[in-house]
C-alpha positions as CSV (number, residue, x, y, z in Angstrom):
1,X,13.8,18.3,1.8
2,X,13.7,21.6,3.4
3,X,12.1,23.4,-0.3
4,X,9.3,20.5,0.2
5,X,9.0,21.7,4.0
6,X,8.6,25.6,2.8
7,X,6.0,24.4,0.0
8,X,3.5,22.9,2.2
9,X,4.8,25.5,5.0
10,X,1.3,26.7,4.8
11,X,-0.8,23.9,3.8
12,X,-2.3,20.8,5.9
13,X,-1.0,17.7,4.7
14,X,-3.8,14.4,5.7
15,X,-3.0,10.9,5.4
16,X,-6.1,9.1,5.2
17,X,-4.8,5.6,6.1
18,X,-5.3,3.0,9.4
19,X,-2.0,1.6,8.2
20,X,0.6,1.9,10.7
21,X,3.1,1.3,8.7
22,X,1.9,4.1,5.9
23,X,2.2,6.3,8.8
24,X,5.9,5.4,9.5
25,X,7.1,5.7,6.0
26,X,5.5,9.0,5.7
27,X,7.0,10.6,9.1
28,X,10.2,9.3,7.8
29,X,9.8,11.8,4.8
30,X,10.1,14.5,7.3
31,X,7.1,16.2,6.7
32,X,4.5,17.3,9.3
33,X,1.0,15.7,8.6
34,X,-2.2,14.5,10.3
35,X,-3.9,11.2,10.6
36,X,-7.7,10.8,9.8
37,X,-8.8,7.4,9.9
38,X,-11.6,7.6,7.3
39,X,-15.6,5.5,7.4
40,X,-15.0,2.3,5.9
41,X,-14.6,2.6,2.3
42,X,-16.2,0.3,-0.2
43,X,-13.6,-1.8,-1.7
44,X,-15.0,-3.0,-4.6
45,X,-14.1,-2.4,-8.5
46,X,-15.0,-2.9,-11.7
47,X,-14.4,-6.2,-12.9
48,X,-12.9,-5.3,-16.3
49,X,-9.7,-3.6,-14.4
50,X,-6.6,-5.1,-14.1
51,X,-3.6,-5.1,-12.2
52,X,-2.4,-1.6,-11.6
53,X,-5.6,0.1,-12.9
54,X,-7.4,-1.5,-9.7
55,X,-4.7,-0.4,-7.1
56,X,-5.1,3.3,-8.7
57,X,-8.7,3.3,-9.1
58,X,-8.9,2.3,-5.1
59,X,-7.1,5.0,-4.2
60,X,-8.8,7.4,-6.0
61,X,-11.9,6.1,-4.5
62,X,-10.7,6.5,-0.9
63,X,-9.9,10.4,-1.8
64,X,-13.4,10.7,-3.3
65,X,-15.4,9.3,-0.7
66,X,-13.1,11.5,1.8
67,X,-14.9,14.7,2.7
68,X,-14.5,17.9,1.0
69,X,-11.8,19.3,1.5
70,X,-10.3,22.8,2.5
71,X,-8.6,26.0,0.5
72,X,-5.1,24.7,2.2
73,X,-5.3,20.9,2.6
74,X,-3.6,18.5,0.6
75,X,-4.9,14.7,0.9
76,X,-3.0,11.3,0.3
77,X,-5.0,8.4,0.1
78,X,-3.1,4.9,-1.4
79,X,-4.4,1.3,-1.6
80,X,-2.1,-1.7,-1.7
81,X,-2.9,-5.1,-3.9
82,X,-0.9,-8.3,-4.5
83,X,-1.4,-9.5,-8.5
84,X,-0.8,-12.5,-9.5
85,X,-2.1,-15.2,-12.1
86,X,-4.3,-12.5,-13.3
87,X,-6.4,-12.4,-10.1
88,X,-6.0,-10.1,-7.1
89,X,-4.8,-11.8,-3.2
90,X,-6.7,-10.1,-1.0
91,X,-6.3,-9.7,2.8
92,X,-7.1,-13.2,4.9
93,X,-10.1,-13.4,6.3
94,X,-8.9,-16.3,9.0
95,X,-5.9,-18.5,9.3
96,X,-7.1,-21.0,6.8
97,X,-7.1,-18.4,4.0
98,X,-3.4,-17.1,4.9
99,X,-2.3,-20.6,4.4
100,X,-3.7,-20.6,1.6
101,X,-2.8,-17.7,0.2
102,X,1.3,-18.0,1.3
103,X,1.0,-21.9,-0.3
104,X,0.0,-20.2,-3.6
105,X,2.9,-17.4,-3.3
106,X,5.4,-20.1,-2.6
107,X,7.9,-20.5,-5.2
108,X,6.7,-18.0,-7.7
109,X,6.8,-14.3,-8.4
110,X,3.9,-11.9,-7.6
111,X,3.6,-7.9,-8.3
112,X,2.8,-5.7,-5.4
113,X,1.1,-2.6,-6.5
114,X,0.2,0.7,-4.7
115,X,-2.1,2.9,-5.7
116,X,-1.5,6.7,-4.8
117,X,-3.8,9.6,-5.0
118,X,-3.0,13.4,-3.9
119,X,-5.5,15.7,-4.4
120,X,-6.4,19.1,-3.2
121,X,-9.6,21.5,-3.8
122,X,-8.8,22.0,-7.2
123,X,-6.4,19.6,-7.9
124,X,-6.0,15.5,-8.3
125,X,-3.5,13.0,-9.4
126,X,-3.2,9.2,-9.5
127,X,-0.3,7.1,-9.6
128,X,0.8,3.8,-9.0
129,X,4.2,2.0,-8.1
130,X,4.9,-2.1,-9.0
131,X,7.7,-3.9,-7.3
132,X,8.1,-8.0,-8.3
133,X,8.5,-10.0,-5.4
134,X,9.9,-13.7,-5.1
135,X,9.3,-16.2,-2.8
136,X,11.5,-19.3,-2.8
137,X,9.7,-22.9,-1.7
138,X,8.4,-22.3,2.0
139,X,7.3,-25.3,3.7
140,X,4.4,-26.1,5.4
141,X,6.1,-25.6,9.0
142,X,7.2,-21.7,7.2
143,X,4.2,-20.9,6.3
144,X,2.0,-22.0,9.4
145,X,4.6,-20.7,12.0
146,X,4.4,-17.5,10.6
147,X,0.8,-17.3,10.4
148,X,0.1,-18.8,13.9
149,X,2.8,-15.9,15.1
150,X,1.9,-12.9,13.1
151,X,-1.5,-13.2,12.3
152,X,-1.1,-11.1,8.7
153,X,-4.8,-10.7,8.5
154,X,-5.3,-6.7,7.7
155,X,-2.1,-7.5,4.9
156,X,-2.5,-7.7,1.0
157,X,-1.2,-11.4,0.1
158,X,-1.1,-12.1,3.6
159,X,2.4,-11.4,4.4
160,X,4.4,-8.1,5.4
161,X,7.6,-8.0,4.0
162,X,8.9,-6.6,6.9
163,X,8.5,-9.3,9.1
164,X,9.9,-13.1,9.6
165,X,8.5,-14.4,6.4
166,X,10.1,-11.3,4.4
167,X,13.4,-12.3,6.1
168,X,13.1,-15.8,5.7
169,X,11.0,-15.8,2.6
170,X,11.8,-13.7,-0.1
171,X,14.3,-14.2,-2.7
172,X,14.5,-11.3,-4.2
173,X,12.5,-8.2,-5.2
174,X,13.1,-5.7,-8.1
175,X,11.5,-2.3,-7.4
176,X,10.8,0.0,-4.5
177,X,10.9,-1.5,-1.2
178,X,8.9,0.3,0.7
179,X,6.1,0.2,-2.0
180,X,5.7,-3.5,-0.6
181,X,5.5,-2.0,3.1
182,X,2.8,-0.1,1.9
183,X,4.0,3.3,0.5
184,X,6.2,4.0,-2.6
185,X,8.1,6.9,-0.6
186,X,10.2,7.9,-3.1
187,X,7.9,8.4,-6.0
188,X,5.3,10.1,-3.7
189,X,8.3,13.1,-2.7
190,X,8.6,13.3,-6.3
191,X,5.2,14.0,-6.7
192,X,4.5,16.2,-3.6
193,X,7.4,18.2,-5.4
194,X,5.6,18.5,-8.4
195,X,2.1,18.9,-7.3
């Protein structure tokens, strides 16, 4: 940790991400960074991508419609999606969709894909992490307690992980954890190493 520390010793790491929980994950790395919120950012794609190419290709987006940066900054941008039955589950727009959403999760097994982009001023990669998710059966009264509770409207698939319905939910996953809270923290260390 402390050679990653001495690497960027001189550099200004920026997290361009709202998410609280990206946030978290990335203070738990250790390192010292800054939070800028950026405009709203366009997420559409082109409709011949698929799966993981749509999570990177978000993320790279985000970085390029960030503004330019400086000699010492180094910018992480990362966009979450849930994939499954070929089609992407979006964040709920109101109650009605979460239900919906969760009822078509229930009992099957979903890939949830992040998207991660570091660039610099001279420099830019894209990667992605996938982690498969099960639910097992939830019942109506599951799935509309948890909505009614937690409200999972700014969540890809319309759950977090983290909370009840991750507790109560989920079977089993196989792959990184934390890429389902919203950042694949180890594979972005590795990549901070290399970069």
């Amino acid at each position: 940790m402390e050679t990653l520390r001495k690497k960027y010793e001189y550099h200004k790491i920026i997290l361009a991400s709202a998410s609280i929980r990206r946030q978290d994950l990335l203070k738990s790395l250790g390192l010292d960074f800054e939070v800028i919120i950026p405009d709203t950012c366009n997420e559409k794609y082109p409709k011949n991508l698929k799966s993981n190419e749509i999570a990177k290709y978000l993320a790279k987006q985000k970085s390029e419609n960030f503004r330019i940066l400086k000699e010492n900054e180094i910018l992480i941008t990362a966009d979450t999606i849930v994939w499954l039955d070929d089609k992407v589950l979006d964040k709920p727009a109101d109650y009605s969709e979460a239900y919906q959403i969760l009822k078509f999760l229930s009992g099957k097994s979903h890939e949830v894909i992040t998207g991660v982009c570091i660039s610099s001023i001279d420099k830019c990669i894209v990667f992605d992490s996938v982690t498969n998710v099960k639910f097992s059966n939830l019942s109506d009264e599951e799935i509309k307690y948890y909505v009614k509770n937690y409200k999972p409207y700014d969540k890809a698939g319309a759950y977090g992980i983290q909370e009840w319905l991750g507790l109560a939910g989920i079977e089993y996953i196989n792959g990184c954890f934390y890429n389902v809270v919203g950042l694949p923290v180890q594979k972005l260390y590795r990549e901070l190493c290399d970069f």
